[in-house]
C-alpha positions as CSV (number, residue, x, y, z in Angstrom):
1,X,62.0,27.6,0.9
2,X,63.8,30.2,3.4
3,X,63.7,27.7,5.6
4,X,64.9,25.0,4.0
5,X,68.0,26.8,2.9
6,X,69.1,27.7,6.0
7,X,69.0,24.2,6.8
8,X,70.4,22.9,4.2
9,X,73.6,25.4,4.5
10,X,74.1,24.4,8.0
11,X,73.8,20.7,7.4
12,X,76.5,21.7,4.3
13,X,78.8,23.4,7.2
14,X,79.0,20.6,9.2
15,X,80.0,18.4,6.5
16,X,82.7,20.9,5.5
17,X,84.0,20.7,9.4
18,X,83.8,16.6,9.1
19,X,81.9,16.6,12.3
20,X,79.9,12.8,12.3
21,X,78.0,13.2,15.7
22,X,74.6,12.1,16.9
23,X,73.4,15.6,16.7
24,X,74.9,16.1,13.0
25,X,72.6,13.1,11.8
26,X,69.4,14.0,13.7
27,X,69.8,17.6,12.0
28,X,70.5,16.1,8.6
29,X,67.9,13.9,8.8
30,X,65.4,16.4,10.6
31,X,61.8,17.6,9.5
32,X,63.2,19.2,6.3
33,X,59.2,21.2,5.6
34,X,58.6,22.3,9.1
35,X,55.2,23.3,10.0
36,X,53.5,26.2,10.6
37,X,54.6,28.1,13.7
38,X,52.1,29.8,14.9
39,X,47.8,29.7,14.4
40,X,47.9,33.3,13.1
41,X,51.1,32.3,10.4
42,X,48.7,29.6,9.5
43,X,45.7,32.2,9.0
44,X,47.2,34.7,6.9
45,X,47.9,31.9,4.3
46,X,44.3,30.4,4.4
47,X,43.1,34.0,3.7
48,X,44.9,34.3,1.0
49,X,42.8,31.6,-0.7
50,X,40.6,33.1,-3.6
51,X,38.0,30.0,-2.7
52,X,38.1,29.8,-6.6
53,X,34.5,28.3,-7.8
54,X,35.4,24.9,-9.9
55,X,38.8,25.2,-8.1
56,X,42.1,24.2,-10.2
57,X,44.2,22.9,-7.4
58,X,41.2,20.8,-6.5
59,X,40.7,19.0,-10.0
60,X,44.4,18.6,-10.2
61,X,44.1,16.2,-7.2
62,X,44.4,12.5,-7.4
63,X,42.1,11.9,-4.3
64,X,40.1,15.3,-4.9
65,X,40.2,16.7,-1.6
66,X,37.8,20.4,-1.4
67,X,40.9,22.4,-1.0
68,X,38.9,25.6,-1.0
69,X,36.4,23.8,1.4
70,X,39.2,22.6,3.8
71,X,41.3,26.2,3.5
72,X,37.5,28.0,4.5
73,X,37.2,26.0,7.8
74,X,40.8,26.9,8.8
75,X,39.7,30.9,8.5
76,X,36.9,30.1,10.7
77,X,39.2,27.8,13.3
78,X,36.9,24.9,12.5
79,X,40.1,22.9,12.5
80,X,38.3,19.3,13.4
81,X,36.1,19.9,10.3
82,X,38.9,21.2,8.3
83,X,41.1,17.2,8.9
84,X,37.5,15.6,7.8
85,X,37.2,17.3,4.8
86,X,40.8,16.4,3.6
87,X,40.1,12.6,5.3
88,X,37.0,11.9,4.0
89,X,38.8,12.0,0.6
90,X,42.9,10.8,1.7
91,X,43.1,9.4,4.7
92,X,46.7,9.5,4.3
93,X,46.6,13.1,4.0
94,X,49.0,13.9,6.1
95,X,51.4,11.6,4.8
96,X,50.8,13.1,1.5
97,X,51.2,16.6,2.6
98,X,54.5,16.0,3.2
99,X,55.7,13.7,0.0
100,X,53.4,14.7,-2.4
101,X,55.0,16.8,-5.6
102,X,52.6,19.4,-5.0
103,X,54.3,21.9,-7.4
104,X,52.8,19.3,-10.2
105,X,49.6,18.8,-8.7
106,X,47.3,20.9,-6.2
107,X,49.7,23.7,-6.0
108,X,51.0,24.1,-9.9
109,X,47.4,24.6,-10.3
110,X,46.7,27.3,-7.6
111,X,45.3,30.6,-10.1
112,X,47.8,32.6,-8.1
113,X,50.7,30.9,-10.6
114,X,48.5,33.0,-13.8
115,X,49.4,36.5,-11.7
116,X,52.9,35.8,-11.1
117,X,52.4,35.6,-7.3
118,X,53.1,32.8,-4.6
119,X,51.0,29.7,-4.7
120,X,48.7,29.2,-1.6
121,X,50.5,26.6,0.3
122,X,47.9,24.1,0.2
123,X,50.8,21.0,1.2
124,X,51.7,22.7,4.5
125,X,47.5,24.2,5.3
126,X,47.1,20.2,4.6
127,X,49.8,19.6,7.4
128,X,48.6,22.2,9.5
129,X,44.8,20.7,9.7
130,X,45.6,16.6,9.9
131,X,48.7,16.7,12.0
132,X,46.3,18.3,14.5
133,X,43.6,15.4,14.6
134,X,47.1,12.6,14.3
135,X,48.5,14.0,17.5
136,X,45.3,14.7,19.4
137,X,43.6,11.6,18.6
138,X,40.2,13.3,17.2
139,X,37.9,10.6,15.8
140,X,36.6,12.2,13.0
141,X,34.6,8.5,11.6
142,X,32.1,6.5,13.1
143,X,32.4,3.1,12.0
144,X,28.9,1.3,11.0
145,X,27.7,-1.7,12.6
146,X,29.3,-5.2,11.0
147,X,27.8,-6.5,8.4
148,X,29.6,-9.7,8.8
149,X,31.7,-9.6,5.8
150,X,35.4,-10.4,5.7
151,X,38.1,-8.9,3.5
152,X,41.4,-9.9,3.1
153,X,44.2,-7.3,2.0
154,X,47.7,-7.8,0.6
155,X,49.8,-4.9,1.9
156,X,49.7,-2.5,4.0
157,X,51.2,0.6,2.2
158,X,49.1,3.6,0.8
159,X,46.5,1.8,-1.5
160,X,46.0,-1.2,1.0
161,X,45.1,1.1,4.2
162,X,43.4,3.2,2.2
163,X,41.0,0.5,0.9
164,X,40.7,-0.6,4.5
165,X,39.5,2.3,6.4
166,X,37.3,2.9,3.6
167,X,35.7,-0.8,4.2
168,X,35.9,-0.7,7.6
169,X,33.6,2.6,7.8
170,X,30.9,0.7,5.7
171,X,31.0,-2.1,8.7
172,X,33.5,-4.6,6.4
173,X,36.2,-6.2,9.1
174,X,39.5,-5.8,7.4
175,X,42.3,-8.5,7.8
176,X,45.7,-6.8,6.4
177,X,48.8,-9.4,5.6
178,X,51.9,-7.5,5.3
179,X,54.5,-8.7,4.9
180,X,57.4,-6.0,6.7
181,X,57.5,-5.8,10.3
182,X,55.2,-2.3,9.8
183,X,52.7,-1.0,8.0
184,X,53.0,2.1,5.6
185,X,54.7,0.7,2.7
186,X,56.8,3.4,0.6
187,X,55.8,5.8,3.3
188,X,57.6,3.9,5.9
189,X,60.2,1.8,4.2
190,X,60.9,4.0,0.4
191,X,61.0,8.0,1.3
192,X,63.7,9.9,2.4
193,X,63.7,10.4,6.5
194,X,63.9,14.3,6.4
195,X,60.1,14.0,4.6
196,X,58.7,11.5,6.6
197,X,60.2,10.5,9.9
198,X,59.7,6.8,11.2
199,X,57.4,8.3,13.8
200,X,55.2,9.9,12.3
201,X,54.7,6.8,9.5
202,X,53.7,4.7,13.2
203,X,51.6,7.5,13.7
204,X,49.2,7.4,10.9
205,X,49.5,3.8,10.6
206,X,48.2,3.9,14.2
207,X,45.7,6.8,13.2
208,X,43.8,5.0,10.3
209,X,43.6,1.8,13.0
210,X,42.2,3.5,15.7
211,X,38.5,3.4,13.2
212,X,38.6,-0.2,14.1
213,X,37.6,-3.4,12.3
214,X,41.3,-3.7,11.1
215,X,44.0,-5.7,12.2
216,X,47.2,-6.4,10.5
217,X,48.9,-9.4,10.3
218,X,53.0,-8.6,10.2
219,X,55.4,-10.8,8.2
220,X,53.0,-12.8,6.2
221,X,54.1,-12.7,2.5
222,X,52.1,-13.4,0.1
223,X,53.0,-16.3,-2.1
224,X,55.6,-17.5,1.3
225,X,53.1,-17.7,4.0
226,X,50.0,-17.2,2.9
227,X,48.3,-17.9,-0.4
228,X,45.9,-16.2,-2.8
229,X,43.8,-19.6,-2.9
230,X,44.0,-19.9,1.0
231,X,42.8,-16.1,1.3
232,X,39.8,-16.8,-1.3
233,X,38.8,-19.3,1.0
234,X,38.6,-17.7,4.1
235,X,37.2,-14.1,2.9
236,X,34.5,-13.0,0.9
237,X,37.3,-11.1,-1.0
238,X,40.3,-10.1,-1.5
239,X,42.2,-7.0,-2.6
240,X,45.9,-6.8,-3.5
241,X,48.4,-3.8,-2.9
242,X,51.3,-5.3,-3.0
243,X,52.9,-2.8,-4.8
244,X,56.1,-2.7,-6.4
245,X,59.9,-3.0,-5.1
246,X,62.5,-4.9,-7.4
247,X,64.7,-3.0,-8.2
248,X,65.7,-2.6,-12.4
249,X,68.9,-3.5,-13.5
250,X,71.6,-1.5,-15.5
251,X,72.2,-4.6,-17.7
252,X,76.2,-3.5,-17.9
253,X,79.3,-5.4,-16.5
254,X,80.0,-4.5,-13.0
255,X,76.9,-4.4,-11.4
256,X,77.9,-7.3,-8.9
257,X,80.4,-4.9,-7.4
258,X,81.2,-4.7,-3.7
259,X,80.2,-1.3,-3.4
260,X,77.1,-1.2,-6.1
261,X,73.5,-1.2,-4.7
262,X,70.3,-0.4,-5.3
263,X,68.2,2.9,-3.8
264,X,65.3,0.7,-2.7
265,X,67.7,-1.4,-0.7
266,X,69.7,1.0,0.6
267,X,67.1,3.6,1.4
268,X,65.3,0.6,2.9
269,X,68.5,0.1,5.1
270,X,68.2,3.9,6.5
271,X,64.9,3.3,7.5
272,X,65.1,0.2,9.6
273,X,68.9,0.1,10.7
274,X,68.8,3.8,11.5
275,X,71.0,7.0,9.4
276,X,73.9,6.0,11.4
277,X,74.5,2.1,10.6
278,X,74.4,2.6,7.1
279,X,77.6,2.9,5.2
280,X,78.5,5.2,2.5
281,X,81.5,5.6,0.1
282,X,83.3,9.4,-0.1
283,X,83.0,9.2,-3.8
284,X,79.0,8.5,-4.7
285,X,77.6,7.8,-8.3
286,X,73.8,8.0,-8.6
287,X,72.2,6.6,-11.8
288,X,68.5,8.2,-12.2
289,X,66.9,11.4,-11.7
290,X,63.6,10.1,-10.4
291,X,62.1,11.0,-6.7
292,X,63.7,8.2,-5.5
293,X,67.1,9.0,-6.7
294,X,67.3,12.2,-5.3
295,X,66.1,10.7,-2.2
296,X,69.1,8.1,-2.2
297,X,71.3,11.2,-3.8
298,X,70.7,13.5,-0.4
299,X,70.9,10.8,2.2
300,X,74.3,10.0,0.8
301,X,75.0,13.7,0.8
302,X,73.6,13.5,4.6
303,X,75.2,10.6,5.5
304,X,78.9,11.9,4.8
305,X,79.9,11.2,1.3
306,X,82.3,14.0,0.3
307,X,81.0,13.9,-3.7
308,X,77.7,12.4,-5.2
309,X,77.3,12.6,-8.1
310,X,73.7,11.7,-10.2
311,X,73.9,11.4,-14.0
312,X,70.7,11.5,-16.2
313,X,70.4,9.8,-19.4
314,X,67.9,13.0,-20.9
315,X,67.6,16.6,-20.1
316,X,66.6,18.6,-16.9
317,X,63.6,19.2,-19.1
318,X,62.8,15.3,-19.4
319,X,63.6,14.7,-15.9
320,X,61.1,13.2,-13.7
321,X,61.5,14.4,-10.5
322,X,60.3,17.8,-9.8
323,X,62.5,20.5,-9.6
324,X,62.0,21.3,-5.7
325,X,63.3,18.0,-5.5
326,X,66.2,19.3,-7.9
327,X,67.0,21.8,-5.7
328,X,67.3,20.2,-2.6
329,X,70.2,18.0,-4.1
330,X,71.9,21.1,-5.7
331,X,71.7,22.7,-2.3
332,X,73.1,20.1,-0.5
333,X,75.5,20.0,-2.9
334,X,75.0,17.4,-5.5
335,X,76.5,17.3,-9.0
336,X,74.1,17.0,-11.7
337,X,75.2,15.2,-15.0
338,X,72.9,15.2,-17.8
339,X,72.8,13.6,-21.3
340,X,74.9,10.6,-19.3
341,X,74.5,7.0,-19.3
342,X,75.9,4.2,-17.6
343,X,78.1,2.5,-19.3
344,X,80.4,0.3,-17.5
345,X,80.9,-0.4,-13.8
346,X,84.9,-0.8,-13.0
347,X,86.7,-2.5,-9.6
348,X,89.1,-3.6,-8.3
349,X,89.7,-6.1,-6.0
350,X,86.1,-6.9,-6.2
351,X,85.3,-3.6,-5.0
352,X,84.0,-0.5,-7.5
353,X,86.3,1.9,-7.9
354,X,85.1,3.9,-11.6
355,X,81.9,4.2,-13.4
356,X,82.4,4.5,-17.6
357,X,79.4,6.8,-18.8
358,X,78.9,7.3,-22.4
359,X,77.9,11.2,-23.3
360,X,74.0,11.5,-24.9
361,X,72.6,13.1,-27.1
362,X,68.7,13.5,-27.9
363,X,67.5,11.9,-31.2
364,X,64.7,12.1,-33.8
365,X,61.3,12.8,-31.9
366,X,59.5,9.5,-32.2
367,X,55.7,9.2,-33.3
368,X,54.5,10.7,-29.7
369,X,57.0,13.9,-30.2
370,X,59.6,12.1,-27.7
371,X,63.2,12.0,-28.5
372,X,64.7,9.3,-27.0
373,X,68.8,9.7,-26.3
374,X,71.3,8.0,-28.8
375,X,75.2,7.5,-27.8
376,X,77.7,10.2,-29.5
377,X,80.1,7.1,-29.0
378,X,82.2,9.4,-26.7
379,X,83.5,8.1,-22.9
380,X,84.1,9.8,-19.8
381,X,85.2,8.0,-16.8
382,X,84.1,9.3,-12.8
383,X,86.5,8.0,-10.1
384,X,83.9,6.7,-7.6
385,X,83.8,4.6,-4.3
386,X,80.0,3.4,-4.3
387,X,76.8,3.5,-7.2
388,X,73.2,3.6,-6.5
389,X,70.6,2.2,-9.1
390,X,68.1,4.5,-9.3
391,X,66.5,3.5,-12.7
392,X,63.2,2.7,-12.0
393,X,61.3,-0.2,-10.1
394,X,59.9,-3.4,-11.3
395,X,56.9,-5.5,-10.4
396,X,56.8,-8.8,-9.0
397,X,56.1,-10.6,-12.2
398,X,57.4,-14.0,-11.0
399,X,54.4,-13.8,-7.9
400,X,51.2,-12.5,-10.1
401,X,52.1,-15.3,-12.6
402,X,52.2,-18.0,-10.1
403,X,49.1,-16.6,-8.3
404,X,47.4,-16.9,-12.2
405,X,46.6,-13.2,-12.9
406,X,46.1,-11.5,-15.8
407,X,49.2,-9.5,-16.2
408,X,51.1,-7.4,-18.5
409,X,55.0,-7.6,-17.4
410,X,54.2,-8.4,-14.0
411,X,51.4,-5.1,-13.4
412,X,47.9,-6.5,-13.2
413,X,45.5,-6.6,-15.7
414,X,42.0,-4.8,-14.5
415,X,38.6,-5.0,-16.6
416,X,37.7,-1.7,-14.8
417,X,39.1,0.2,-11.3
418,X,40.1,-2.6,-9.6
419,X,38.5,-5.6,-10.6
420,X,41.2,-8.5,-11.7
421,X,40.4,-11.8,-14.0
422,X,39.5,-13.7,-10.7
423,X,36.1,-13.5,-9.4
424,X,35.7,-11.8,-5.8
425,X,40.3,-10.8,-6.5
426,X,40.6,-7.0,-6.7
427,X,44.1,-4.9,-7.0
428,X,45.1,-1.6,-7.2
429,X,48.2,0.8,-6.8
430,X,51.3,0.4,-7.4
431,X,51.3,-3.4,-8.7
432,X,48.5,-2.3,-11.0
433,X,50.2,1.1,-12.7
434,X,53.8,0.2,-11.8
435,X,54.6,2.9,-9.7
436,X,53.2,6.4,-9.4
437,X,52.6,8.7,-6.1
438,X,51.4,8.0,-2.9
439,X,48.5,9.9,-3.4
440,X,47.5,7.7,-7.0
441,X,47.4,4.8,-4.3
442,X,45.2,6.1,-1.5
443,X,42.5,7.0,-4.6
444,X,43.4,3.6,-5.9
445,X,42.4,1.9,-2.5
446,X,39.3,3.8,-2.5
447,X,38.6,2.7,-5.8
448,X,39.2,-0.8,-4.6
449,X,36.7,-0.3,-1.7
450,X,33.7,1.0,-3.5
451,X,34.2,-1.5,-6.1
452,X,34.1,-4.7,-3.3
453,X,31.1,-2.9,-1.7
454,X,29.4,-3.0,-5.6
455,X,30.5,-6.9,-5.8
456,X,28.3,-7.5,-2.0
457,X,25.8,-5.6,-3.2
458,X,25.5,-7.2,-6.4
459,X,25.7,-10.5,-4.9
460,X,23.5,-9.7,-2.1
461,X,20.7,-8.2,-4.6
462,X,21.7,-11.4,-6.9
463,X,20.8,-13.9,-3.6
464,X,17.3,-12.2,-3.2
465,X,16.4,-12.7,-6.9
């Protein structure tokens, strides 16, 4: 965290100076968890594990990677079968070391939080054992011999590579349709840069390709170039991970503003036009207090806005994101609004120039204990420049309905882990539970794969009969 406030107080210094240079960006935008600097740095931390029997941190993860398992073979330098073990269960897990809100999971479970001490730092031991095999190319899988079945995937983000490398180590040859220009979904295209650079998303991409077995087909969109029925008929099945990506409205006047957009879009823009062919305003409105607000709230920051502010319809006690995340866009010196809703986007000239927010307040606790906010009927206006959406995501309901899926609002209907109402059509992720970590869709992909391998089986065992 020492770290990362230093950083963040120079990045604030050369805003204060108004100096907009190549180098300003590449430092805003920089690895903002470095790694570990040294082998021995790395060693006093992995003996600091208690190698807990029926280990918290590992129960509290989604994939459940042996966290006492992998910590071990860092103390004894077996580094190689340190990556395998974290792998063998995410083989994004070096993606995820970086995004994943590990202060809610692995390491808000670490025993050490009961005695008032420091967390292990399982995210960055994670980093310190996978970024090794990345960059040095180990081949920690063998991939079995073909069995001559063909599986078609929708997407390559998180859940859709996942379920490939899984297949492709049981000998199933993987054909990908994505339909970006890269693979890694939200890793690539949805996370702040200073988490995950665009490298290092080619990187693993590349990594979890290198098994074999896989190929991806770029710019093929399901529903526009290819066809749920077409992709039926030419594998023995299919899986989707399409995940989701449109944007949900405010539903106020205004939002067809020059100047209002949505943080999908325009953290999508940072990502593939590069940090410095993005335009921000001075005066920045945020709306949402989600990870990918703060993601959109910080790059603005980082960009040059002289003011973002984010306004939250609840409580810092109901907010979503985590409060690491918090922190960061306090740091870089983000206002925080709370008990705040939209209310009214103003312009002029076609262009925004205000935001009317009405004050909250919490109501009656509902049935499940929640209070929901309820208008005090009082106003305040903010004098702003440019407003991100950051209010949540939607699925692609139009797409699932067309492609006759079982659906509820557009996420897919499963009868178990991934199984869909169309015989030999599996799904998971993101399009199924509309929207959760990176993490939830690596175990959904692996979820996805073991229930395909079940469906050969059964069909295989079914033929003989």
């Amino acid at each position: 965290m020492i770290i990362i406030l230093i950083q963040i107080l120079t990045f604030k210094i050369m805003i204060q100076n108004n100096r907009h240079t190549k180098e300003q960006y590449d430092q805003n935008f920089s690895d903002i968890h470095p790694p570990f600097e040294t082998k021995d740095a790395a060693l006093v931390e992995a003996n600091r594990c208690l190698f807990c029997y029926d280990a918290p941190c590992m129960k509290s993860c989604p994939t459940g990677i042996d966290v006492p398992k992998f910590i071990k073979q860092i103390t004894t330098d077996n580094i190689k079968g340190s990556a395998h073990t974290i792998f063998v269960s995410n083989i994004m897990g070096a993606g995820c070391s970086k995004v994943c809100p590990v202060e809610k999971l692995c390491e808000g479970a670490c025993v050490y939080n009961l005695m008032d001490e420091e967390a292990i730092p399982i995210a960055k031991l994670q980093r310190y054992a996978t970024e090794k095999a990345l960059y040095n190319n180990w081949q920690l899988f063998k991939r079995k011999e073909t069995t001559g079945k063909k599986v078609a995937i929708v997407g390559a983000g998180p859940a859709g590579l996942s379920c490939a490398h899984v297949l492709s180590r049981e000998g199933v040859d993987v054909t990908i349709y994505e339909k970006e220009s890269k693979g890694g979904g939200l890793m690539t295209y949805g996370i702040a840069a200073y988490k995950v650079t665009p490298q290092f998303c080619q990187d693993e991409v590349d990594y979890i390709l290198s098994i074999g077995g896989i190929e991806i087909k770029y710019n093929q969109e399901l529903g526009k170039n290819i066809s749920l029925d077409e992709l039926k008929e030419k594998f023995d099945a299919v899986y989707l991970a399409f995940g989701v990506g449109l944007a949900r409205q405010l539903d106020i006047p205004g939002e067809t503003l020059e100047g209002v957009v949505d943080a999908i879009s325009f953290i999508y823009d940072i990502r593939t036009k590069g940090y410095n062919n993005v335009p921000v305003g001075d005066k920045v409105a945020v709306i949402g207090m989600g990870m990918t607000a703060i993601d959109a709230a910080t790059q603005a920051k980082r960009l040059g806005a002289k003011e973002v502010t984010m306004l939250y319809r609840r409580t810092q006690e109901e907010m979503p994101c985590t409060q690491e995340e918090l922190d960061i866009a306090m740091l870089d010196g983000c206002e925080i609004i709370w008990l705040a809703a939209p209310k009214e986007i103003l312009g002029k000239d076609g262009k925004v120039n205000a935001l009317k927010a009405e004050v909250m307040k919490l109501g009656e606790p509902d049935a499940s204990g929640r209070r929901s906010p309820v208008s005090t009927g009082e106003d305040f206006t903010l004098e702003v420049d440019m407003l991100i959406k950051a209010a949540g995501q939607m699925p692609f309901e139009n797409l699932v309905s067309v492609s006759g899926l079982e659906n509820k609002n557009g996420k897919l209907t499963l009868k178990d882990k991934a199984t869909t109402n169309i015989t030999g059509v599996f799904a998971g992720g993101d399009c199924v539970n509309g929207g959760k970590e990176v993490v939830d869709a690596v175990q959904a992909g692996k979820d996805g794969a073991r229930t395909i391998l079940n469906y050969f089986h059964a069909k295989t065992q079914s033929s003989k009969g």
